[in-house]
Structures are given as C-alpha cells and as structure tokens.
VMD Tcl script that draws the C-alpha trace (Angstrom):
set ca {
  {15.18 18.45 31.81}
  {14.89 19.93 28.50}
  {13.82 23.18 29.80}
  {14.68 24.93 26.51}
  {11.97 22.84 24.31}
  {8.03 23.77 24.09}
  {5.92 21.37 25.53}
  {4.62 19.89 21.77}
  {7.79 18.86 19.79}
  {8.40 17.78 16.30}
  {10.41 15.26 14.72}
  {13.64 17.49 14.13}
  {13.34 18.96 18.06}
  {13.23 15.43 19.30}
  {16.36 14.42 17.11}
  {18.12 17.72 18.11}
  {16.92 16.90 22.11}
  {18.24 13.03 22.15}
  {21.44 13.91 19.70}
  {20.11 11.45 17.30}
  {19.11 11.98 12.95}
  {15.30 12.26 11.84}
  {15.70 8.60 10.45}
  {16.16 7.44 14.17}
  {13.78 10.03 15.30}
  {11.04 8.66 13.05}
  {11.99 5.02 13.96}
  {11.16 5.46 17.40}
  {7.87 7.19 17.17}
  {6.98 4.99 14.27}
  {7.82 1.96 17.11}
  {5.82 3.36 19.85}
  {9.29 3.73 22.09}
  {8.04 6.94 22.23}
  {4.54 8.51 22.24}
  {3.50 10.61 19.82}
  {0.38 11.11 17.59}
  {0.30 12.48 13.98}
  {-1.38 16.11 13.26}
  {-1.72 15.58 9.44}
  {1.20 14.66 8.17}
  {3.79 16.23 10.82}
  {4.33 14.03 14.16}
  {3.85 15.68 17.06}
  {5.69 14.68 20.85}
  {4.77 15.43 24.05}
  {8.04 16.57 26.48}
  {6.74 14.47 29.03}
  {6.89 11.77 26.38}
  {10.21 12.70 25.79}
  {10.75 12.57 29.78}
  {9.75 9.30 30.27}
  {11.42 7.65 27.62}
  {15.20 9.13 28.63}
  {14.34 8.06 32.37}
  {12.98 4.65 31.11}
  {16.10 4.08 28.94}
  {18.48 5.00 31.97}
  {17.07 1.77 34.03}
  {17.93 -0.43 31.62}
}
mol new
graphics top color blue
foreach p $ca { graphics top sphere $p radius 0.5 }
foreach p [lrange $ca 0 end-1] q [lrange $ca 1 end] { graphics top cylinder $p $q radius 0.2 }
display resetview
C-alpha cells in the first residue's frame, strides 16, 4: 500500500496519496486523525501513519 511514496511524506504527497486538496490534508493533521509532527514550518507524515489511518477509516 502506497509503495510508490517515501517513508516521510509532506502535506501535498498525503493529499496526492488519499485523493484529497492541501486544505483537507492540513485539516486532518491539524486534528490529530492523522499523525504527524512539524519540522519547522513544513509537516511531516509517517507512511505507516498514513497506513493506519486508511485501514482505521475502512472499519468504520
């Protein structure tokens, strides 16, 4: 699952990976839906953050 993306993603990769804008992007990191932590000013997401989230969404 999202073999094609570095382990460390930004903002626009996780938008591109979910099919979703920045604005959403930033709304769920900003949320804590997903995990992420903030390397100066540029938000930075694990894959296996990215993971978990898609597989937590899909037993809802």
């Amino acid at each position: 699952m999202f073999e094609r993306f570095d382990d460390i993603l930004t903002i626009e990769d996780l938008a591109e990976a979910l099919k979703i804008g920045t604005t959403q992007a930033y709304k769920l990191v900003r949320s804590g839906k997903i995990r992420a932590f903030k390397e100066g000013k540029d938000w930075k997401i694990s894959k296996t953050a990215l993971i978990t989230y898609v597989r937590e969404q899909s037993r809802i």
